[in-house]
N, C-alpha and C positions, 0 to 999 in steps of 0.2 A: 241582324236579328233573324230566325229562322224563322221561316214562316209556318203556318199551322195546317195543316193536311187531316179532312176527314173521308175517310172511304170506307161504302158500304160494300159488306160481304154477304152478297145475295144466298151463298150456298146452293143448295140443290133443291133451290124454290121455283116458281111461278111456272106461267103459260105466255103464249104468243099474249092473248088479250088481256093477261094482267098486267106485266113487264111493258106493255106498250103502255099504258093509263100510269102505271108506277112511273114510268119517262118522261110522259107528259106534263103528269104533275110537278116532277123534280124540276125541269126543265124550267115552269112555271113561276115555282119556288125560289126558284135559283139563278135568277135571269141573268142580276149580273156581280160581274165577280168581285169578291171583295179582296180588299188591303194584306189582310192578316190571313186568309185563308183560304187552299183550295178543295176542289172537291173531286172526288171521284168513287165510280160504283164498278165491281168487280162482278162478272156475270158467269151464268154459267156455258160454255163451251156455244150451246145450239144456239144463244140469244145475241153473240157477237153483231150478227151482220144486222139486226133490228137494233142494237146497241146504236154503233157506228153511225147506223144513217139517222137515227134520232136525237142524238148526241153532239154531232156535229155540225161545229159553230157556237155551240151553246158554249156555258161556263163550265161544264161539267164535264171530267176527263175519264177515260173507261179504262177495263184491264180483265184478265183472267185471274181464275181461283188459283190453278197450277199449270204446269207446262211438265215438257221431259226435258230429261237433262240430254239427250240424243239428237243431233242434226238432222236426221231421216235414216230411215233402216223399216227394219219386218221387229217393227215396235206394235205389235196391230191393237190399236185404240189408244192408245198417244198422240199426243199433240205438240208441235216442235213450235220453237220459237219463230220460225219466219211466217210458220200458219198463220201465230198473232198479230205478227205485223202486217199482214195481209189483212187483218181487221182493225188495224190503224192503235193497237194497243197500246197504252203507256205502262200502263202496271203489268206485272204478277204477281201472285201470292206466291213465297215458297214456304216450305217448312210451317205450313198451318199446324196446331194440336190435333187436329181430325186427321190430318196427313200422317203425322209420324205416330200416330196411336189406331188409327186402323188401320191402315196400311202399310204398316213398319218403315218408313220413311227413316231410314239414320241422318246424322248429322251429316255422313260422307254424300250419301246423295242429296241431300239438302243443302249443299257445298258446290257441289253440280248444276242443279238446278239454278241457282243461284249465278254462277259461272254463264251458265248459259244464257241467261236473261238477258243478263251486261254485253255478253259479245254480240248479241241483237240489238242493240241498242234500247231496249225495256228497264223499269228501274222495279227492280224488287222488290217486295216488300217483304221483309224476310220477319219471320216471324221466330220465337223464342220463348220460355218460359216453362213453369216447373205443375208437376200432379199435384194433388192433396197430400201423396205417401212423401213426395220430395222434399214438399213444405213441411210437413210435420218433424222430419229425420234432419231435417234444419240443412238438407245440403242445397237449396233453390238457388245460390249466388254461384258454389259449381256448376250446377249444371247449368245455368246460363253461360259461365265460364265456358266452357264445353260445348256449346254449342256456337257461342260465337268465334272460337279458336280453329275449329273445323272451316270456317269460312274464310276467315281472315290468312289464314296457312297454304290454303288454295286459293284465295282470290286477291292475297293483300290488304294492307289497312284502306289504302289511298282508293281500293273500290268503292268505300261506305261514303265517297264522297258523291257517288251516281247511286246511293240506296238507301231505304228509309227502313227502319225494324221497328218491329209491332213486339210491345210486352205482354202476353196473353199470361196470365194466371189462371192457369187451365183448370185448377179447384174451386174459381170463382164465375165459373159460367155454366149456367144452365143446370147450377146444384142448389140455389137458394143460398149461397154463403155469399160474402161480397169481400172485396176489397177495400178498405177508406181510402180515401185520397190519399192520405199520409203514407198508407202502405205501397200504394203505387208508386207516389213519389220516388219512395228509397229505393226499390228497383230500377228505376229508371236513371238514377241519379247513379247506381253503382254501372250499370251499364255505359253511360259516358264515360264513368269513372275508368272502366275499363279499357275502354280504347283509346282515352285520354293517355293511357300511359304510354302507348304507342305512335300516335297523333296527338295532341291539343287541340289543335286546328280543327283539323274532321271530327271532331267529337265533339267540339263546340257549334258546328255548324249542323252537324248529323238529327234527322228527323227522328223523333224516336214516339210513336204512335202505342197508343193504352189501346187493349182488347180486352178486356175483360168486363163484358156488360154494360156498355156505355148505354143511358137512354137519355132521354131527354131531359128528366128531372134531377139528371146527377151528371153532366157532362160540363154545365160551367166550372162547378165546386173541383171536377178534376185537369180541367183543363188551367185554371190559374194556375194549377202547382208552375214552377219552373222547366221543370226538366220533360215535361208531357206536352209535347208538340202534335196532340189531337187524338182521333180515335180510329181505330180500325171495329165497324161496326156491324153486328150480324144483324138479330133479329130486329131491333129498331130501322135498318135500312131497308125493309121491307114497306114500311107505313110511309109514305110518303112527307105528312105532320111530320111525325118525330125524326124522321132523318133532317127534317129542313131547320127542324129547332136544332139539334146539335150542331150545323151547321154554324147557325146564328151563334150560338154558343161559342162556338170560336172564334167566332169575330167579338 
């Protein structure tokens, strides 16, 4: 039975004195760990090392937003994978919608990054899904296609056995539109589906994490579905309340 996985994506939020009180609360929240579900919060770059020592021992496992896809070089303001494990990290984000839409992130580098995570011993979190304009033009199962083909082609099926992917429906966040559950669902369901054809196995075991607007009032109703093994959470992981309720939610 897989287990349920909720991590919050802090983004390009807080301060020393918020993010320490946000910890403490989590921490509080969270003391200890449950059956069905774990937890972890994804920080930004400068807050690792108050992450780390605050963090540590507790039930609650840390990770960065992004990484390079580059070992070390005259990368100047990148950040390699060994830096993170120097901050004791388990996650990364790759291929967030804010990654590959402001900053042209392709699939190929997000194939890289990704690549690079695993040879560090980090577990991914690889992220995937489609625009408003994609949705509409009815192609959102391509380009999920598509983006997870870039990965799997570069890094193998049998990698997604060390990584967990997040289905963000990039038209359902932070536009006032939503997703139902039902609609989640079926993405997620073609998305096993899809590398079920390649694996069984790893596709059945594979974590497969909802991003599109989780809060705390609508995170059981998506979490029952089958195929939604929890959430990758922005702004609700900010509030300390509502990240602990979805939390619960999963369990």
């Amino acid at each position: 039975m897989r287990k349920k996985l909720v991590a919050g994506n802090w983004k390009m939020h807080g301060n020393l004195k918020e993010n320490e009180a946000l910890l403490g609360a989590l921490i509080a929240g969270l003391s200890e760990p449950e059956n069905k579900a774990s937890y972890a919060v994804c920080v930004p770059y400068p807050y690792l090392t108050l992450t780390q020592s605050k963090l540590r021992g507790s039930a609650i496992k840390w990770g960065a937003q992004n990484v390079s896809q580059y070992e070390k070089g005259a990368y100047t303001g990148e950040v390699s994978v060994s830096m993170l494990n120097d901050f004791g990290c388990e996650f990364v984000i790759v291929g967030h919608s804010e990654r590959r839409m402001l900053y042209g992130e392709s699939n190929k580098m997000v194939a890289e990054k990704y690549l690079a995570a695993q040879h560090a011993g980090l577990i991914p979190i690889l992220c995937v899904g489609e625009t408003l304009e994609q949705r509409d033009s009815g192609t959102t199962k391509q380009i999920i296609d598509e983006q997870l083909k870039a990965v799997i082609s570069l890094a193998g099926v049998d990698s997604l056995a060390d990584a967990v992917i997040a289905y963000e429906p990039v038209w359902a966040i932070g536009t006032g539109k939503t997703a139902t559950p039902q609609q989640a669902q079926d993405i997620h369901h073609f998305i096993r589906l899809t590398i079920a054809q390649q694996n069984a196995e790893i596709a059945s075991d594979l974590t497969i994490l909802y991003g599109g607007s989780v809060k705390a009032n609508n995170a059981a109703e998506l979490f029952v579905m089958p195929d939604i093994d929890g959430g990758l959470i922005g702004g609700a992981s900010l509030v300390a309340e509502d990240f602990i309720a979805i939390c619960q939610a999963a369990n």
